[in-house]
One Martini backbone bead per residue (centre of mass of N, CA, C, O) as a GRO file, in nm:
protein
  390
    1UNK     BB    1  11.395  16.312  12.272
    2UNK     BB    2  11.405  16.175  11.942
    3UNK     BB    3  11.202  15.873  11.807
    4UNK     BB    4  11.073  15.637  11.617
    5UNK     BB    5  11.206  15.379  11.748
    6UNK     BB    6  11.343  15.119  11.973
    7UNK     BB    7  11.521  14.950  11.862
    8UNK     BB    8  11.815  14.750  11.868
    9UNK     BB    9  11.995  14.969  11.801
   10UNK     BB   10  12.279  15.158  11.881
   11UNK     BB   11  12.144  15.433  11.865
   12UNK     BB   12  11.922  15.367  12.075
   13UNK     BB   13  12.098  15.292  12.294
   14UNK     BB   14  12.238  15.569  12.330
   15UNK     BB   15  12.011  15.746  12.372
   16UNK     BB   16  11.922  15.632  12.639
   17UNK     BB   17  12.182  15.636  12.819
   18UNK     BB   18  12.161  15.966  12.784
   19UNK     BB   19  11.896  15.984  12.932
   20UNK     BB   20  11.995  15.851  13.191
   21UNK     BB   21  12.257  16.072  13.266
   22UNK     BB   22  12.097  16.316  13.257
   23UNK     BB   23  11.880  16.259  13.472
   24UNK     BB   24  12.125  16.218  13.681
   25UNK     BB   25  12.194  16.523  13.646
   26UNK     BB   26  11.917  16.685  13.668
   27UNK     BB   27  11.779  16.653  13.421
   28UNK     BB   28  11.508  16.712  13.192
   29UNK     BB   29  11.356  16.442  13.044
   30UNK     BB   30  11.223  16.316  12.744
   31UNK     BB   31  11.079  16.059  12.539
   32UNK     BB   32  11.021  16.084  12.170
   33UNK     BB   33  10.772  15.905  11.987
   34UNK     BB   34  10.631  15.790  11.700
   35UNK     BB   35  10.677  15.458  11.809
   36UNK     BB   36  10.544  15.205  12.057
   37UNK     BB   37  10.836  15.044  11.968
   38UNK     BB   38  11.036  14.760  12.043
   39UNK     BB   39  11.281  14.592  12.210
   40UNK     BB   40  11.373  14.879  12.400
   41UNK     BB   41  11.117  14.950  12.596
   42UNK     BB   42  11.217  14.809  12.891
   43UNK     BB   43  11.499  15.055  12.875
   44UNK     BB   44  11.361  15.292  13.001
   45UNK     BB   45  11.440  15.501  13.209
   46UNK     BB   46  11.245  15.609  13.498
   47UNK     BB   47  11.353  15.902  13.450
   48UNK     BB   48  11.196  15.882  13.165
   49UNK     BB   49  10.949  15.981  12.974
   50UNK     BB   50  10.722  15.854  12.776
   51UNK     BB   51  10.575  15.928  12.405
   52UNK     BB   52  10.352  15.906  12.179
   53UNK     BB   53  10.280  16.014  11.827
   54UNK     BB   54  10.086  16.089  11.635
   55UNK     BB   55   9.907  16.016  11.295
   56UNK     BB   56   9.860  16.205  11.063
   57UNK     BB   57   9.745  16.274  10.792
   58UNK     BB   58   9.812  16.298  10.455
   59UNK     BB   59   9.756  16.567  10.402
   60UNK     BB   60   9.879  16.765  10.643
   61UNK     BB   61  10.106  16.658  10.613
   62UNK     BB   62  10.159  16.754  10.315
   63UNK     BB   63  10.158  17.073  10.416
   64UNK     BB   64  10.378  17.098  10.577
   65UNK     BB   65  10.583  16.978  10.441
   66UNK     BB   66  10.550  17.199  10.175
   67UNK     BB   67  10.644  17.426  10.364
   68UNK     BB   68  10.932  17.254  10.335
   69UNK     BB   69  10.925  17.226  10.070
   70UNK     BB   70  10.951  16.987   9.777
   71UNK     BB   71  11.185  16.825   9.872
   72UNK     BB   72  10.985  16.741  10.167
   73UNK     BB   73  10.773  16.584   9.998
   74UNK     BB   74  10.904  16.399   9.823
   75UNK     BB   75  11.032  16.251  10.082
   76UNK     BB   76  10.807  16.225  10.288
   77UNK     BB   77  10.591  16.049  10.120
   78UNK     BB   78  10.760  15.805  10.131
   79UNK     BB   79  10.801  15.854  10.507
   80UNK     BB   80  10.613  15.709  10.775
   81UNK     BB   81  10.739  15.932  10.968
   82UNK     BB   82  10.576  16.203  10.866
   83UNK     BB   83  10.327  16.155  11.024
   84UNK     BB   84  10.435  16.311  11.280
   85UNK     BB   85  10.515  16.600  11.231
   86UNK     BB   86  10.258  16.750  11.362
   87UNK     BB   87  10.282  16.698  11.627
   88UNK     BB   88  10.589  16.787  11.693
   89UNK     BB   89  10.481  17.093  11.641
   90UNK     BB   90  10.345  17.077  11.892
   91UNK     BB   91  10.487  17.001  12.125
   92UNK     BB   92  10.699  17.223  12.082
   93UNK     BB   93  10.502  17.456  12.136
   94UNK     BB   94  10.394  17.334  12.418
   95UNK     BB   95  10.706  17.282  12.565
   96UNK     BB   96  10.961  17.407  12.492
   97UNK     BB   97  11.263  17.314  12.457
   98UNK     BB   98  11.574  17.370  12.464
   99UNK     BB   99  11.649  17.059  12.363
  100UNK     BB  100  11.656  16.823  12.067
  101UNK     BB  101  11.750  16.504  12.067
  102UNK     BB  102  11.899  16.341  11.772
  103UNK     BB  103  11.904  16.044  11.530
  104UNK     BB  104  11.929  16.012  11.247
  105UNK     BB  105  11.804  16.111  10.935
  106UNK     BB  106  11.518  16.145  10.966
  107UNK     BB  107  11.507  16.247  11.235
  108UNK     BB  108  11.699  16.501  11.186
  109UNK     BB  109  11.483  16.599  11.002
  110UNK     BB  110  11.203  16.631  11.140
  111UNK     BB  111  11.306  16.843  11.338
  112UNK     BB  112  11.375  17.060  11.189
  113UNK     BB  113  11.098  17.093  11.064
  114UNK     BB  114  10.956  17.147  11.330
  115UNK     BB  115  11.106  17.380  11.410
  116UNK     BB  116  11.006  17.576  11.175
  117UNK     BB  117  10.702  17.575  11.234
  118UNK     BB  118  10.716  17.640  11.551
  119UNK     BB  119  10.878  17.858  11.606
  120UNK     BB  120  11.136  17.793  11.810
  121UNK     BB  121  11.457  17.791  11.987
  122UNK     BB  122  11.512  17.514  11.989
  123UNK     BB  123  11.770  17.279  12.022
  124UNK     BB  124  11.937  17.112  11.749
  125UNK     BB  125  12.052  16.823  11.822
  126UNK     BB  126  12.282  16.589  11.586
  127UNK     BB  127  12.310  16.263  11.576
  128UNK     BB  128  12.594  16.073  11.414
  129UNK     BB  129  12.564  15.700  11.362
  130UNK     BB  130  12.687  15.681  11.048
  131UNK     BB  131  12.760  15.669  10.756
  132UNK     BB  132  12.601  15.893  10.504
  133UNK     BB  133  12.667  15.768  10.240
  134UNK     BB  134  12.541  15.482  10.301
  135UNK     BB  135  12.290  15.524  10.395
  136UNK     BB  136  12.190  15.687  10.172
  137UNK     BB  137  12.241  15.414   9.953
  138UNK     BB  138  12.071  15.242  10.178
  139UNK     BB  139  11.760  15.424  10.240
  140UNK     BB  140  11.756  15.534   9.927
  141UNK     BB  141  11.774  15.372   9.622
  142UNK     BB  142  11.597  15.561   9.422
  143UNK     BB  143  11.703  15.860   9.569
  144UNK     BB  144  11.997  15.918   9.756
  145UNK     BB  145  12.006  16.209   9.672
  146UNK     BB  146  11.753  16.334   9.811
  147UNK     BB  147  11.894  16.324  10.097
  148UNK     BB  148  12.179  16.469  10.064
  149UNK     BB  149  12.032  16.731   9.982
  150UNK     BB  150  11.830  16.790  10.225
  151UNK     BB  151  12.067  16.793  10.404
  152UNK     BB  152  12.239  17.015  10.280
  153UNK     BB  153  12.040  17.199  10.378
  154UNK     BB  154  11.929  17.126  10.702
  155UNK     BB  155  12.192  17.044  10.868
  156UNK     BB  156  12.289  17.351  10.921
  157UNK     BB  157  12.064  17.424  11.127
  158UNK     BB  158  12.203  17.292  11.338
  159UNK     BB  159  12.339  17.375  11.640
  160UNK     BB  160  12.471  17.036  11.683
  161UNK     BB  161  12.689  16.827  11.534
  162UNK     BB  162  12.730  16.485  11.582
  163UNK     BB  163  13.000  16.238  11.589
  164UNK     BB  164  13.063  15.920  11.634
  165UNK     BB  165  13.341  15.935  11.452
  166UNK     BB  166  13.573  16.059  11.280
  167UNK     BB  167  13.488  15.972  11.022
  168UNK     BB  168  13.214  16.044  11.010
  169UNK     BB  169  13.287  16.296  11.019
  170UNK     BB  170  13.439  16.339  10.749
  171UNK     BB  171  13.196  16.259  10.569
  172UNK     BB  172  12.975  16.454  10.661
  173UNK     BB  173  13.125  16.687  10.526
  174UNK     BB  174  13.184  16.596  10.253
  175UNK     BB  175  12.903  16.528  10.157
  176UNK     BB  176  12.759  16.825  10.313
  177UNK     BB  177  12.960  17.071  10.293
  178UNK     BB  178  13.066  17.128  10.563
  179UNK     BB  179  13.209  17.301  10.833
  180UNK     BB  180  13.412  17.123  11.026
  181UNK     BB  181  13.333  17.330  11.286
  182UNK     BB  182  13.048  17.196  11.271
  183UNK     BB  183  13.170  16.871  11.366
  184UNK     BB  184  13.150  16.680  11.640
  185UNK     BB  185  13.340  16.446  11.840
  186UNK     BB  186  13.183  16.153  12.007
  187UNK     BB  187  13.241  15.893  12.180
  188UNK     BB  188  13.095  15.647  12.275
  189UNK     BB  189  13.006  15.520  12.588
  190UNK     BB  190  13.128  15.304  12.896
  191UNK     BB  191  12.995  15.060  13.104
  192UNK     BB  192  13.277  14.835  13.212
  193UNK     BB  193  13.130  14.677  13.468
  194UNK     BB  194  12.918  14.632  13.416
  195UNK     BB  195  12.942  14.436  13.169
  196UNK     BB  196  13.168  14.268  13.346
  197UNK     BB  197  12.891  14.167  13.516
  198UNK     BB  198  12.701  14.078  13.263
  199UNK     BB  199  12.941  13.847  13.188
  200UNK     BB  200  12.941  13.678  13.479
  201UNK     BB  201  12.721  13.526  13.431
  202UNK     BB  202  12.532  13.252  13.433
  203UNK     BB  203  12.537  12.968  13.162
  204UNK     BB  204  12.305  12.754  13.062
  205UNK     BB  205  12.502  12.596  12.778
  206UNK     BB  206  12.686  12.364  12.598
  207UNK     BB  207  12.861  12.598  12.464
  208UNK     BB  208  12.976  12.691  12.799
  209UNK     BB  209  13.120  12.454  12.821
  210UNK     BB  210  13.416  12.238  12.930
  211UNK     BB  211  13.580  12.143  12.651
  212UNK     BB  212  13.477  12.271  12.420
  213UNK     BB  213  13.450  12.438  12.146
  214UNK     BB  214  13.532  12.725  12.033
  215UNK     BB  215  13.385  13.042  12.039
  216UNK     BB  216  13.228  13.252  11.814
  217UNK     BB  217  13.066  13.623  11.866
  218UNK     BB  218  12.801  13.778  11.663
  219UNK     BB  219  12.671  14.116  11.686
  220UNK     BB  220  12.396  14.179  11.441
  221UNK     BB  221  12.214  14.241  11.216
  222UNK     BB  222  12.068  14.051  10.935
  223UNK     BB  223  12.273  14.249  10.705
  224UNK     BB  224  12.410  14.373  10.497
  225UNK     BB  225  12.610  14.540  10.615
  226UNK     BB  226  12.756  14.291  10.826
  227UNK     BB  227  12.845  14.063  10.616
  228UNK     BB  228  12.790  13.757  10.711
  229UNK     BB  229  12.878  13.608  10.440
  230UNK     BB  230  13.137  13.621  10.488
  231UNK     BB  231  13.180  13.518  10.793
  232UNK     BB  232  13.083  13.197  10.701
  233UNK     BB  233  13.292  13.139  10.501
  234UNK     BB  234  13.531  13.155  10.737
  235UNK     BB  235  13.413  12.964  10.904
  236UNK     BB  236  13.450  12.723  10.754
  237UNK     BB  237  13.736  12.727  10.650
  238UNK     BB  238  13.813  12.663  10.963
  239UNK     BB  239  13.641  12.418  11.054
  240UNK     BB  240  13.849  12.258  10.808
  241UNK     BB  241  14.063  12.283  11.054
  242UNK     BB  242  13.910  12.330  11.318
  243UNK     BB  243  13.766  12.375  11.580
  244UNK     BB  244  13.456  12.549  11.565
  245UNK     BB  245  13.207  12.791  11.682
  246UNK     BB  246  12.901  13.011  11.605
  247UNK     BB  247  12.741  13.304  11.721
  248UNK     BB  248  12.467  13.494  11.585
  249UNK     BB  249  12.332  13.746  11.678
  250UNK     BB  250  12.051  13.836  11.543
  251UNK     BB  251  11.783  14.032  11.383
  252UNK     BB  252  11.659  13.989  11.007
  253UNK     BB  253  11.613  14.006  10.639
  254UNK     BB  254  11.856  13.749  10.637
  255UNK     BB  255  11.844  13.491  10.713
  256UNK     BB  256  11.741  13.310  10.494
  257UNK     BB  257  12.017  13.331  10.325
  258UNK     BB  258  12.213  13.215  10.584
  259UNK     BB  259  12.038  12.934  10.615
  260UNK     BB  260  12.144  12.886  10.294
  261UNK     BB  261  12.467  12.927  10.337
  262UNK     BB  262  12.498  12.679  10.565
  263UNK     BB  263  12.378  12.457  10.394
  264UNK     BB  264  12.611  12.490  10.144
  265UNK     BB  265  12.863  12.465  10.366
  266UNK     BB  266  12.810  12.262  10.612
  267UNK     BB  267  12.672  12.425  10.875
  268UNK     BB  268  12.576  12.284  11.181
  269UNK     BB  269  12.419  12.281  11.488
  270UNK     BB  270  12.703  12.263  11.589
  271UNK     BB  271  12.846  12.478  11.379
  272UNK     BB  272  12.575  12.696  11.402
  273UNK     BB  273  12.410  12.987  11.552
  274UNK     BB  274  12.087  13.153  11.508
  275UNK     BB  275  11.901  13.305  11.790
  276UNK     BB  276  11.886  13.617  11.749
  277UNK     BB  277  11.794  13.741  12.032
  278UNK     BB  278  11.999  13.850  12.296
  279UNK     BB  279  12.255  13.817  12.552
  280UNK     BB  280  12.614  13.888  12.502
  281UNK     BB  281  12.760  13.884  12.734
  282UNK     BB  282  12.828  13.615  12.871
  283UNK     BB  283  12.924  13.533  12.603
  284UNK     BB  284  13.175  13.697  12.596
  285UNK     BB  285  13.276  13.613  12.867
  286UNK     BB  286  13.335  13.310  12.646
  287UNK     BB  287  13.486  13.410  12.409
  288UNK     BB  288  13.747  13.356  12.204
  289UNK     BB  289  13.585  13.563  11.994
  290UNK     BB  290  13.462  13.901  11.847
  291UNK     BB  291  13.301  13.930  11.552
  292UNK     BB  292  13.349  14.185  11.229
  293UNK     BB  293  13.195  14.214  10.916
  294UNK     BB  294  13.124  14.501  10.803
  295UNK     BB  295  13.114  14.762  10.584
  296UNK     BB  296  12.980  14.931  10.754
  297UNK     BB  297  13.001  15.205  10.987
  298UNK     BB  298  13.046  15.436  11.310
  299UNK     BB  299  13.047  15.323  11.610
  300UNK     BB  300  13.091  14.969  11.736
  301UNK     BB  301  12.997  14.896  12.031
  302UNK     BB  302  13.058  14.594  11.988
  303UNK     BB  303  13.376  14.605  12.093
  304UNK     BB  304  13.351  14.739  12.362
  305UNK     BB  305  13.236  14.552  12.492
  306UNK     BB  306  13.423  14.294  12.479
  307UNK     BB  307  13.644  14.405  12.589
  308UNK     BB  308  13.561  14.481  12.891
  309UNK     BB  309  13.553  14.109  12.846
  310UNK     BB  310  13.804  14.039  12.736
  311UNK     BB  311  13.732  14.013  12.435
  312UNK     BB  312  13.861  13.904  12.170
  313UNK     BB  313  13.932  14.080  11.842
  314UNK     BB  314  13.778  14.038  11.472
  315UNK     BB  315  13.779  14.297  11.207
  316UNK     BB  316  13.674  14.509  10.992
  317UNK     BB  317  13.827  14.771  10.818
  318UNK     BB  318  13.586  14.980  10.822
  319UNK     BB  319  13.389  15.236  10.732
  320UNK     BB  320  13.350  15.325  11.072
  321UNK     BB  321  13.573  15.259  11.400
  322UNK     BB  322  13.768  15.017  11.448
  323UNK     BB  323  14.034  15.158  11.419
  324UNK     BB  324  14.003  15.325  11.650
  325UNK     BB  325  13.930  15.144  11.912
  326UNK     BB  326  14.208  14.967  11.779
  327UNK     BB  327  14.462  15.137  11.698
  328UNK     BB  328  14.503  14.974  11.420
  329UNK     BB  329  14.568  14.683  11.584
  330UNK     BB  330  14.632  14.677  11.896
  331UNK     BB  331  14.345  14.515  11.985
  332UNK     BB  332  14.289  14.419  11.725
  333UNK     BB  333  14.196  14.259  11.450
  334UNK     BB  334  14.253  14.329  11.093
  335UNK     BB  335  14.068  14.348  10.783
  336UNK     BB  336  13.917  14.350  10.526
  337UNK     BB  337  13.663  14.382  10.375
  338UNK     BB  338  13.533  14.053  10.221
  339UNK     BB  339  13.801  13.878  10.341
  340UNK     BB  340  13.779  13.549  10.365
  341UNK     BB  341  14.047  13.493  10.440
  342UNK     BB  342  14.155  13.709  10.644
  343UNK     BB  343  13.984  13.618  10.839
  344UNK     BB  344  14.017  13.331  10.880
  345UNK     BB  345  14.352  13.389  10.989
  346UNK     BB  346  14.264  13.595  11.219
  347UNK     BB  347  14.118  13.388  11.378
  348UNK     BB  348  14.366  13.164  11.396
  349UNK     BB  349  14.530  13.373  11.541
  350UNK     BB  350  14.335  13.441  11.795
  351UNK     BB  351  14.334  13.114  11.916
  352UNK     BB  352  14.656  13.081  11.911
  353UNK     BB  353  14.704  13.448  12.008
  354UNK     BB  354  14.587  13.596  12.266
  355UNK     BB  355  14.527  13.855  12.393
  356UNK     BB  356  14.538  14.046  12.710
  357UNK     BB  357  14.272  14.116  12.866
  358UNK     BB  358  14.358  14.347  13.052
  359UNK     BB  359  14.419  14.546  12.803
  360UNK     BB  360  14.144  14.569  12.703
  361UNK     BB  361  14.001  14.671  12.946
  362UNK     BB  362  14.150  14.908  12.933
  363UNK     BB  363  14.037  15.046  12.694
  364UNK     BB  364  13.769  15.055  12.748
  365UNK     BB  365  13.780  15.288  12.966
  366UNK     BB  366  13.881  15.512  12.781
  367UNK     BB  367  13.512  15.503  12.718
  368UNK     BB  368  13.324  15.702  12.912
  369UNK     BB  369  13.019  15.830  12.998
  370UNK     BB  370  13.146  16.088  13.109
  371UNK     BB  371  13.261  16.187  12.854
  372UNK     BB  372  13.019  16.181  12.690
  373UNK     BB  373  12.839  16.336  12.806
  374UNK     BB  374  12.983  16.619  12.841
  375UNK     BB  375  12.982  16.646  12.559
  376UNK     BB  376  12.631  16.678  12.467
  377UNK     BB  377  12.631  16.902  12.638
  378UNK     BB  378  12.815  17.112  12.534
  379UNK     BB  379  12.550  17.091  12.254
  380UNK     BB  380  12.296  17.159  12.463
  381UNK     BB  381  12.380  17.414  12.510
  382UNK     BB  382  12.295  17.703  12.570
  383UNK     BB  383  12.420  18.056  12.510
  384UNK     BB  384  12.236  18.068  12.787
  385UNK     BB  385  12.128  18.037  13.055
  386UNK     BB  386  11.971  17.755  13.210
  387UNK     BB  387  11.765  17.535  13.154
  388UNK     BB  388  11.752  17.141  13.072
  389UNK     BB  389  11.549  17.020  12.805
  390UNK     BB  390  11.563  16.725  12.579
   0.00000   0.00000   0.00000
């Protein structure tokens, strides 16, 4: 497994996951990080060995890039992921892997280029965990052009290519012109017991006593992408019409931005919690909706989550994979991205008709990890039999 470092988002939570379920599947897996940094780094399963890589000089980057054509010089000069390069392909040469597998675009042009340096039969598996053309147009904002073209070039050769939802697959074909049948749909796996037994544990909090107000809980980075900036408008215009409280877990670079918009809203220390990192499930498993207000996602693992813990669900019907996990509307409400008024609407009719719980728990169960596992399998198996090492 192949990743830049361990950050708490969803794409490397399921890398985790997934490397955590192949060794237990009896498969040698180890975990190579550009950098041993991130909230998730006490979260690697024990039987997968970590390591990080060295960072080469520029000049050797600069060589190595350049071997990969004049495109992969000009995106990796920009990219202190491209420092990496250098080991990964000494890596792959020394250890010589059945399967690469790895997740993101950066990571997953690093891993071809080296890849074509290291000449090794290494297969490259590609997981595509979010719409490829926003991502791209909000990850080189100079020149996002420069990646979708890279893209276009590089992830042909990869082995095999995987999207967590129809959406995600569908965006990738698109914008990279692939052959459909050559981009396979995995829907991420939920251990749903465990969650909702992380759920059930004890919370000693004010907000989560006997007779307080409805508790609203969001859970993801402080980012353009999360739009929260949305979700804070509907939640005042909500709270001027009856009690309730919001916690948005989670921490970014917009922070600032909307502790200035709370302040702006009259939106007070009893009506609203930025707290930052935290464990989301027993929040879940005591609040009223759990609020997804995204611009675009690839397929938002805490709607899964929250359904597990039997939490009603009010999401923006972006692009991609809500729309998918809640089955057009069956399992929880959707609204337009950006439409204050109906988040606010939809969330008021959600505390008003909660849908019953055993029912999403039910949905949630049908994204197993066991069939995520199988997926995955399936992309990483060489086509000679072998043993699998990721």
């Amino acid at each position: 497994m192949w990743l830049n470092a361990l950050a708490g988002g969803g794409a490397e939570r399921n890398l985790l996951a997934l490397s955590g379920d192949l060794a237990a599947r009896g498969h040698a897996v180890e975990l190579v990080l550009a950098e041993r940094r991130g909230a998730l780094l006490g979260s690697v399963p024990d039987a997968v060995p970590c390591r990080a890589l060295p960072r080469a000089g520029a000049v050797a980057t600069a060589r190595a890039l350049a071997r990969c054509g004049a495109g992969a010089l000009r995106w990796g000069w920009r990219n202190r992921l491209a420092r990496s390069l250098v080991a990964l392909v000494a890596w792959l040469r020394r250890e010589r892997p059945d399967a690469l597998v790895t997740t993101l675009p950066k990571n997953a042009l690093l891993a071809l280029f080296a890849r074509e340096l290291a000449d090794v039969p290494t297969r490259i598996v590609v997981r595509e965990a979010n719409t490829f053309s926003s991502e791209a147009a909000r990850g080189d904002r100079r020149d996002p052009r420069s990646l979708i073209d890279l893209a276009r070039r590089w992830y042909p050769r990869a082995d095999a290519l995987v999207a967590v939802s129809e959406g995600v697959r569908r965006d990738l074909v698109d914008t990279l012109g692939l052959a459909p049948e050559r981009v396979t749909r995995v829907y991420n796996g939920l251990d749903s017991d465990a969650v909702a037994a992380r759920a059930a544990a004890p919370l000693d909090d004010p907000w989560a006593a006997p007779g307080v107000p409805p508790l609203l809980l969001a859970v993801g980075r402080l980012s353009h992408q999360k739009d929260f900036e949305t979700l804070l408008r509907a939640f005042a215009a909500l709270r001027r019409a009856r009690p309730a409280r919001l916690l948005v877990a989670g921490e970014g670079p917009l922070r600032g931005r909307l502790e200035g918009l709370a302040r702006e809203l009259a939106l007070g220390d009893d009506d609203l919690r930025l707290p930052g990192f935290l464990d989301p499930y027993p929040w879940m498993g005591r609040a009223a909706a759990l609020v997804l207000s995204s611009r675009w996602e690839g397929f938002p693992n805490v709607l899964l989550e929250a359904l597990a813990c039997g939490c009603p669900v009010v999401s923006s019907d972006c692009p991609h994979g809500p729309a998918e996990i809640l089955a057009g509307g069956r399992y929880g409400r959707l609204v337009p991205p950006g439409d204050v008024a109906a988040l606010r609407d939809a969330l008021a009719a959600t505390l008003d008709r909660p849908p019953a719980r055993s029912a999403l728990r039910a949905r949630a169960r049908e994204f197993s990890r066991d069939r995520a596992t199988a997926g995955y399998l399936a992309a990483i198996a060489p086509p000679t039999p072998s043993s699998s090492s990721p």
